[in-house]
N, C-alpha and C positions, 0 to 999 in steps of 0.2 A: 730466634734462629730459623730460618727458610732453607728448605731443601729441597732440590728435583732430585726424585726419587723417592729403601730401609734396608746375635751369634745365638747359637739356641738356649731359649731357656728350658729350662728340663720340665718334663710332663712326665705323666705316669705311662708306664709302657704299655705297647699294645697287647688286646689278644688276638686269636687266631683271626676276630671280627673286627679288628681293630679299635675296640672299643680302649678307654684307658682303664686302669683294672685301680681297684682299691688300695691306698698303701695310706702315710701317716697324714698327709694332706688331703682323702679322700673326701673327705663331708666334705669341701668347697662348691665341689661337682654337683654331686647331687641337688645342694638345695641354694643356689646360685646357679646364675649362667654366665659361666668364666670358659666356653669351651665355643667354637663356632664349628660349622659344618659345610665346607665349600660346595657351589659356588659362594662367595659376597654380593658379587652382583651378577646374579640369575639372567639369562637371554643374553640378549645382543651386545655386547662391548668390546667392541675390535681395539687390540691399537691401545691399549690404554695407557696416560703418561699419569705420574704420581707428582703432587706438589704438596711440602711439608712447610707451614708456614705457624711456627709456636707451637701450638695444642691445636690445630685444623690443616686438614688433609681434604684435598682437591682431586679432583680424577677429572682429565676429556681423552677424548678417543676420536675416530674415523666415525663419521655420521654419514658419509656418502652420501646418497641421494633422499633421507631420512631427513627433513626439514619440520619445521625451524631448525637450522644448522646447528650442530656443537653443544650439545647438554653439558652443561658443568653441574657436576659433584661433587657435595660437601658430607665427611663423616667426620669423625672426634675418635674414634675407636676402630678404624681399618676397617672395620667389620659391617657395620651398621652407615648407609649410605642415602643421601636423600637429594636428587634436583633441584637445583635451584635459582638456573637458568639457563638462557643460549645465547650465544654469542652471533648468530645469524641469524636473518629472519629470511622467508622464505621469497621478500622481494629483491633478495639480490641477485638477478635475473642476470646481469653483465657479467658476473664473474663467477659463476657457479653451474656446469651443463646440468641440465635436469632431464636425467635418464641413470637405469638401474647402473650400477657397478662405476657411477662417476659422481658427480656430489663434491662431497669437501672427503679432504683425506686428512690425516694425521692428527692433530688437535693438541698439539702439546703447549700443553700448560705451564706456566715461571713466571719468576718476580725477579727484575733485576731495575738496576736504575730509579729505585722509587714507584714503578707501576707493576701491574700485572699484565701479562701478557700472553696471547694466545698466538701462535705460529701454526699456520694450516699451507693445504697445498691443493688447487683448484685452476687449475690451467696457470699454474706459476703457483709461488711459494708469497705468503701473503702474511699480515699480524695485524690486531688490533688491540689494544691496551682499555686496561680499564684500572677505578682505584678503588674496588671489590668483585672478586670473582663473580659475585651474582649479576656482575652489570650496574647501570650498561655499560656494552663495549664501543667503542668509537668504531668509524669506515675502515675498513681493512683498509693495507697500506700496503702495497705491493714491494717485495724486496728484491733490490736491484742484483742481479745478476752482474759476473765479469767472467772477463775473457781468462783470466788461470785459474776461477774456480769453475767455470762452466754450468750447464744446467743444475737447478737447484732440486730437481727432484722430489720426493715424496716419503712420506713418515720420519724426517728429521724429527733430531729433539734437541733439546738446551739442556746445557750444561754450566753451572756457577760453581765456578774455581772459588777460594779459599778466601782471595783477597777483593770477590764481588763483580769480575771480569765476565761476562758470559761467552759461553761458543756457542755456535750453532753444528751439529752434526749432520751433514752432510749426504742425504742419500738420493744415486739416482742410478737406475738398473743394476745390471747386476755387481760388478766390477768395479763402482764407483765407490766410496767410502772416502770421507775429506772431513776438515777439521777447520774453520775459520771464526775469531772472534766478531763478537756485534759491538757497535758504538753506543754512544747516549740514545741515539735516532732509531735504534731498533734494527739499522743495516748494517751489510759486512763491511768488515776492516780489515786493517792488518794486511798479512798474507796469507793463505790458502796453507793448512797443515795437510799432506797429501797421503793417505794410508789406501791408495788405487792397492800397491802389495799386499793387503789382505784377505783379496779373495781373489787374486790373478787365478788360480786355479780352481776355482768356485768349488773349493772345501766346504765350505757355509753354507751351500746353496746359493740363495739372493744377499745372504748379508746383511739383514734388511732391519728396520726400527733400532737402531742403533743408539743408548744411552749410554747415561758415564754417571759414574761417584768419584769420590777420593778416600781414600783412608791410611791413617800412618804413612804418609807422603807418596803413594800411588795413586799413579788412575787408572780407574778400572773401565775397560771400553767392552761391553754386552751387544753383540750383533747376536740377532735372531737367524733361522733359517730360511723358514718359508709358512705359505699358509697351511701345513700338514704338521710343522712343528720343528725343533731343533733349538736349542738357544748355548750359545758359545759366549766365553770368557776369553782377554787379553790384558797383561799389565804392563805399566812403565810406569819410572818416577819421572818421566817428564813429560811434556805435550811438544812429540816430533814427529817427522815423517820418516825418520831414519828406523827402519823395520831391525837392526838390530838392538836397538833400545825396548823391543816389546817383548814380552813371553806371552808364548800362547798356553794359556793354562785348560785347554776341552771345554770338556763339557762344563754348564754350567748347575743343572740338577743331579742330582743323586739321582743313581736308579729307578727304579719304582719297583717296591716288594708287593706290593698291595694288589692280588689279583681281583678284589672287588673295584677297584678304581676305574672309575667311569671317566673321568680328563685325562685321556693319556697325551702325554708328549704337549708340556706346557711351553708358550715359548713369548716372545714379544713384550717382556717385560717392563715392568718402567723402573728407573733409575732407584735402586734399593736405599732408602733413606733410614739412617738411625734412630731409635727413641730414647728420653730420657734414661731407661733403666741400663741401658748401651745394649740396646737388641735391634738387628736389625732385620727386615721386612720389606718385599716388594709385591706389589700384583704381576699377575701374568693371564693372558689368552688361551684358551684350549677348544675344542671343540667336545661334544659330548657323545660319548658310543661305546659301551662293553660288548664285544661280540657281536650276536645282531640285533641288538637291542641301541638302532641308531637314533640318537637325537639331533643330529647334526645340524638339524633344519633350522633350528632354535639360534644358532652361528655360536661365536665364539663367544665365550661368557666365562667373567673374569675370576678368578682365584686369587686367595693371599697367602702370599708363601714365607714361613721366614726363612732367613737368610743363615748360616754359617759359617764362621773361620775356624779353617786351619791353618794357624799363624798367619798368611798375611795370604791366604787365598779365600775364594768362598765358593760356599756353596749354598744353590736351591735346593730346600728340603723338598723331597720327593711328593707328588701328590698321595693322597692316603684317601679311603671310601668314609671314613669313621671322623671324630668331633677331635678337634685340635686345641688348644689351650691357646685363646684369645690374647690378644698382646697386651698389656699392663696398662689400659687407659679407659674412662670411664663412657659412658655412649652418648650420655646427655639425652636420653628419652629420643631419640630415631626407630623408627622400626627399620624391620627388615623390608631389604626392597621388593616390592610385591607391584602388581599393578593395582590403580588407584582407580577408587568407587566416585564417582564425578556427579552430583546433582542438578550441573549447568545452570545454578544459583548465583554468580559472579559473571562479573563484566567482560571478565576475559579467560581465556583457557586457562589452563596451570601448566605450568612447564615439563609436565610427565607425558603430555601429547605430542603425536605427530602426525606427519604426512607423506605420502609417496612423490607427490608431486606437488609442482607451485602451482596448477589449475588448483589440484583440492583442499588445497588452502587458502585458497579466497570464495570458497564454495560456501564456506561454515557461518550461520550467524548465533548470537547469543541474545541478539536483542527483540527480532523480530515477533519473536512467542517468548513473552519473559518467563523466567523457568524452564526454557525447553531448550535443546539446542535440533537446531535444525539443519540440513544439510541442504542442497541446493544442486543435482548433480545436473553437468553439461554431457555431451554426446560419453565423456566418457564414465562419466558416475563419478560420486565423492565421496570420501571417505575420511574417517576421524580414527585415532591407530594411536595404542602404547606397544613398550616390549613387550611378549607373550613372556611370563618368568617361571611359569610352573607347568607340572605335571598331570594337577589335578585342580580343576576348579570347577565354578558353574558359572557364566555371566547372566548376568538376566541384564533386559532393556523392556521401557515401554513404550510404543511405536504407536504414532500418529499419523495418518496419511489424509489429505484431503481428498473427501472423494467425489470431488469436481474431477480429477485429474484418475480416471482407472488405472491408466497403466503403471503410476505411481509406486513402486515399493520399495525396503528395506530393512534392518535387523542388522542382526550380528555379524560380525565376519573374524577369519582366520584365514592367514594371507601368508604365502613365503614373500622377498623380497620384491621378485618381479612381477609377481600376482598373477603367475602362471601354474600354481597351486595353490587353489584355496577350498574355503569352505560357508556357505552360504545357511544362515538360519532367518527365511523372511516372511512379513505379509504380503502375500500378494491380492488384494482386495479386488480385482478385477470381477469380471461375471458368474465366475465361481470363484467366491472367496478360498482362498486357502491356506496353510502354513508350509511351506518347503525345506526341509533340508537338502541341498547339494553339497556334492564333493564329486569331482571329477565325473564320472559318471552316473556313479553313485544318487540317486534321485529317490528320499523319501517326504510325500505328499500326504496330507489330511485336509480334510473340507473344516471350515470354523464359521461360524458366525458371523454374516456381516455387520460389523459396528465401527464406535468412533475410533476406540484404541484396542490394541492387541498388546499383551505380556507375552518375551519371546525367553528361553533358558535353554543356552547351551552347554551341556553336562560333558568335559572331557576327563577322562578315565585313563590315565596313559595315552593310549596309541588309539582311543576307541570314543567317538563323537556321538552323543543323543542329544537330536533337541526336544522342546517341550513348548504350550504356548497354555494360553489361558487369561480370561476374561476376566477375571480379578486381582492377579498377581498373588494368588494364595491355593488357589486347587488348579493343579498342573494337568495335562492331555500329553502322551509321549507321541513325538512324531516319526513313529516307525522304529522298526529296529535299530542300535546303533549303526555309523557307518568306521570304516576305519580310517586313520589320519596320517598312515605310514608314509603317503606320498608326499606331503607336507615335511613329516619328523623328518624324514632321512635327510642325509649327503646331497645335494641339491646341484644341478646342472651350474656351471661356471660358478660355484662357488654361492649358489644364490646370490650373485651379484655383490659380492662379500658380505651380506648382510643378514639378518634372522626374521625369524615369525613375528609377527605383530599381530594382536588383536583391540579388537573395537567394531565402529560401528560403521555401515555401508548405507547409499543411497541411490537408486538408479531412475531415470523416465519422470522425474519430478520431484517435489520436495517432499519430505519425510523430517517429522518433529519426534524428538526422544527428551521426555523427561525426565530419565538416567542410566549410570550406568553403572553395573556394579557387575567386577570381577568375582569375587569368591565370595558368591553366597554362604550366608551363615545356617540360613531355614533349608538348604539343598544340603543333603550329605558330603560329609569332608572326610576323607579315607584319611586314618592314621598315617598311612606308609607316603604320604605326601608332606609332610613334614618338611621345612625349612634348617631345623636346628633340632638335637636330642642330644643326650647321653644318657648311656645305661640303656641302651634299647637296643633290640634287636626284632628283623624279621623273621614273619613264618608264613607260611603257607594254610590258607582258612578254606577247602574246599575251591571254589572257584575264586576266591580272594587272596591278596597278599594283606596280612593282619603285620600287629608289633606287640611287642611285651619287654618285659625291662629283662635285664639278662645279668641282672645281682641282686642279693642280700640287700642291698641298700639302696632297693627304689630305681629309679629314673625319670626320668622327664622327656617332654619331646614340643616341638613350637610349630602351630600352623598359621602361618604369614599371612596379614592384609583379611585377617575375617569381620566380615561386614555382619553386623550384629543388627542393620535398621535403625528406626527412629527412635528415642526415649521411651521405654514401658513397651515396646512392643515384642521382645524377644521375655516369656515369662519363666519357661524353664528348657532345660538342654538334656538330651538322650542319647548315650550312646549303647551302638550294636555291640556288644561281642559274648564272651564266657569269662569262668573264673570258676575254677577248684576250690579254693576255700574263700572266695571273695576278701574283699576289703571296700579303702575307700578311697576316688581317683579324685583330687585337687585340681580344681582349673582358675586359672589364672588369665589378664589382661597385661599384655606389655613386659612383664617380666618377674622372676619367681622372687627374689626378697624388694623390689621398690614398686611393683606391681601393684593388680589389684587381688585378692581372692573374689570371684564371680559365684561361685560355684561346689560344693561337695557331693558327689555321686557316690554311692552305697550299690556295689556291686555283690549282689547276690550268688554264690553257687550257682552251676547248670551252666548250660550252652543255650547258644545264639538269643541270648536273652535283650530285651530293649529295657536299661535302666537309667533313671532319667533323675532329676534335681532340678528345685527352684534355684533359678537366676535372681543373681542381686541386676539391678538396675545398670543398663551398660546401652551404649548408641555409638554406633558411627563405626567406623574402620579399626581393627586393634592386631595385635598381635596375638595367639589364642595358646597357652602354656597348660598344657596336664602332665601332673605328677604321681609319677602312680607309688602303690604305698610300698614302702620298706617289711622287710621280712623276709620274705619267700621269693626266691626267682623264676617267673614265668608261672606264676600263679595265676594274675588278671591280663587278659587277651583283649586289645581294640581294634574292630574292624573301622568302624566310621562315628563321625560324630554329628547332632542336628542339631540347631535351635527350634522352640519350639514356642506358638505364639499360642494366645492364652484362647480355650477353647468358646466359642459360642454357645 
């Protein structure tokens, strides 16, 4: 069964912290992970379309000027997402402007006619088909325009009626909204279905990302509002343009009771697809901001919502701050989307990379320094870039400059879309060696060492930037006090070019060789409250830190995404900071709490701000990181951060 696009199944109810509370089903929670914690996919995902094809679930979105073009996503459980390729490559110089806020727009994803196919919008409306979403995709195929549907406009999507017929939906400024079927060839037919009446008085706003379902003989036609948010519902049992055949049924979400709720006002959904248990579930766009605590910079970043009928209307369950009851499907071992630790050990990038532009994508080699990857920047610098996903990580790199070439340097970076806010952590090997942090004006300097390579570590803390460097990638130097990153996180001028944060690696004045790179250090401190996924947790306030502790009788859990544990035998045992009144014993885990691994049992002593630590079983490479703290008592044992710890000299 294939579907573009997903009633409630009952969870246990909230408390004041939206936690679910204990009742006859409660041990699942606890010692299982049957609960998710939105966002699904953390950072930048404008625009996202849903494709349900058997037991596999697809996701593309608006890549704009973010190349190689059009990342496709494959999950098995809505929850749990992983790349798995793109559909443009950054030499498609004739049809694609390369500059912020233009790129490829829409990305919607279907299967009709025996192929897969992707419909985007790039100075005209365009497709390429493939016969596996991974690729490859053949030459986009421009789709022909006519004179009574007119301009083809931008963030259309497809729609597959009952009997296998596709339409295309139709969007172009504001007023526009139209309805025309596609042939075997991928182009319009028929005649043009004309729903211009539904936003003659731009009720809606824009009207804009327009999907469709069907269910019990309706279709349901979903216009979005605008990029600040809004998402509207319409029915009819038939596909017309006669506007008395439709009801407008509002809104399309439930309220939001949830004053912790950080995603307000979700909207841009993709076409809500059913699951076998007959529950139905879509994603949606939101931007991210409680009060002034703005994340917005990060862009829209996706949500899974399920879906609701009351008799033959629906509704978006409302966004919530707290852990949701996962939809009834197994994950198949995916982690959570995190950014990806890269060794530059392979022939070719991995598909979780990108680029600002098609100069700094043909800047990059993998072969020239086998194991390294190096950059090669022209007048304007080059640069190597994933989504930023999180709140709290550390990247570390280590940087090779030749030093025939002085003025030669680079490190890390942290970039909004147009890279008109960012953040700089480099070597600058020149006549006074040195390590620099910039940020806007912001300028923290140290003298180091002149030699062949430099360790660089960028520590972000929320809203708050430290770098670090050092001569053997094991005993750190801080480089100055932190800086702040608020110019970055916030609301971003035109929308940061509808796009989000990215981090990775920079190059400027010559070549610069990095033999890796890794987002979330496992040996740098990982604050609890940065958590991906928990239940049973809550926060608290630790002095100058925000700590967590389980907040029932019956334990909890909590998962920190994408931790890089190093090579084989080289992480020996793990320490974490915090307190405990009567102590116990905290379980950690790899990948997940029953198919997972046990790593780990920590013996948390009574007393405050104590560092207690445990031998590590044997673990390498990138994982998901799960502590379960013990049952009994509530808010007994308190975690501020947690280390890996390598075996001592």
């Amino acid at each position: 069964m294939i579907q573009n696009g997903l009633a409630q199944q009952n969870y246990p109810a909230g408390q004041a912290n939206h936690q679910p509370v204990a009742d006859t089903g409660a041990a699942r929670f606890y010692s299982g992970v049957n609960t998710y914690v939105n966002p699904v996919l953390p950072g930048d995902h404008p625009d996202p379309t849903l494709l349900k094809v058997g037991d596999d679930f697809y996701h593309c979105g608006s890549s704009f000027h973010f190349n190689p073009y059009l990342p496709i996503y494959h999950s098995k459980d809505l929850v749990h997402w992983k790349v798995i390729g793109r559909v443009l490559t950054p030499s498609n110089t004739g049809m694609v402007t390369d500059r912020p806020g233009a790129g490829v727009w829409q990305g919607a994803i279907t299967y009709f006619y025996g192929s897969y196919r992707i419909y985007f919008s790039s100075n005209g409306q365009w497709f390429a088909k493939a016969s596996s979403p991974a690729g490859p995709w053949s030459a986009p195929v421009r789709v022909r325009e006519n004179v009574r549907t007119g301009p083809l406009g931008y963030d259309n999507s497809i729609f597959v009626d009952d009997d296998g017929k596709p339409y295309m939906l139709i969007k172009n400024g504001q007023k526009v909204n139209r309805i025309q079927a596609l042939g075997q060839d991928g182009q319009l037919t028929d005649t043009v279905i004309n729903l211009d009446w539904m936003n003659a008085g731009l009720q809606y706003s824009w009207a804009e990302g327009p999907v469709m379902c069907k269910r019990n003989g309706y279709y349901y036609y979903f216009p979005a509002g605008d990029v600040s948010g809004g998402q509207y519902v319409l029915r009819s049992t038939t596909l017309t343009a006669d506007s008395s055949k439709w009801e407008r049924l509002g809104d399309f979400f439930k309220p939001i009771t949830d004053p912790d709720n950080t995603f307000p006002r979700p909207n841009h959904i993709s076409a809500p697809v059913q699951l076998a248990d007959g529950t139905w579930w879509t994603i949606g766009q939101s931007y991210e901001k409680q009060g002034n605590d703005d994340w917005s910079g990060m862009g829209r970043q996706t949500s899974l919502y399920r879906v609701v009928w009351e008799g033959d209307r629906p509704w978006g369950e409302a966004p919530v701050s707290g852990p949701v009851v996962k939809p009834a499907l197994d994950n198949n071992n995916t982690p959570w989307r995190s950014v990806h630790t890269d060794h530059f050990d392979s022939d070719s990038l991995g598909p979780w990379w990108h680029f600002l532009s098609q100069r700094a994508a043909a800047a990059y080699s993998l072969s020239q320094r086998k194991g390294w990857l190096r950059l090669s920047p022209d007048s304007a610098g080059a640069h190597l870039l994933q989504k930023e996903t999180d709140h709290y990580y550390t990247a570390v790199t280590r940087v090779s400059v030749d030093a025939r070439i002085p003025e030669a340097h680079g490190g890390i970076y942290l970039t909004n879309g147009k890279q008109s806010a960012f953040a700089r952590l480099y070597y600058d090997h020149n006549n006074n060696p040195r390590i620099v942090l910039q940020l806007d004006t912001a300028i923290r300097e140290m003298p180091c060492r002149k030699g062949k390579d430099v360790w660089l570590k960028l520590e972000r803390q929320g809203h708050q930037l430290t770098g670090f460097f050092s001569a053997d990638g094991k005993n750190w130097q801080p480089v100055g006090p932190p800086v702040s990153a608020t110019s970055i996180d916030k609301a971003q001028p035109d929308f940061n070019s509808w796009v989000g944060t990215s981090v990775g690696l920079f190059a400027e004045k010559g070549p610069v060789d990095f033999r890796f790179f890794v987002c979330k250090d496992g040996f740098s401190r990982l604050p609890a409250v940065g958590s991906s996924n928990y239940y049973g947790i809550r926060k608290i306030k630790e002095a100058e830190e925000t700590a967590v502790t389980n907040s029932t009788v019956n334990g909890g859990w909590l998962m920190i995404s994408g931790v890089d544990f190093g090579t084989a035998g080289e992480a020996k045992a793990v320490e974490i900071v915090g307190r405990a009144t009567k102590g116990g014993k905290l379980e950690l885990f790899t990948d997940d709490l029953e198919l997972g691994r046990q790593i780990a049992v920590v013996q948390v002593k009574p007393g405050n701000n104590k560092l207690h630590t445990g031998s590590l079983r044997q673990v390498s490479g990138q994982h998901d990181l799960f502590i379960r703290f013990p049952a009994g008592t509530s808010g007994d044992v308190i975690i501020q951060n947690i280390r890996l710890l390598r075996a001592e000299k």
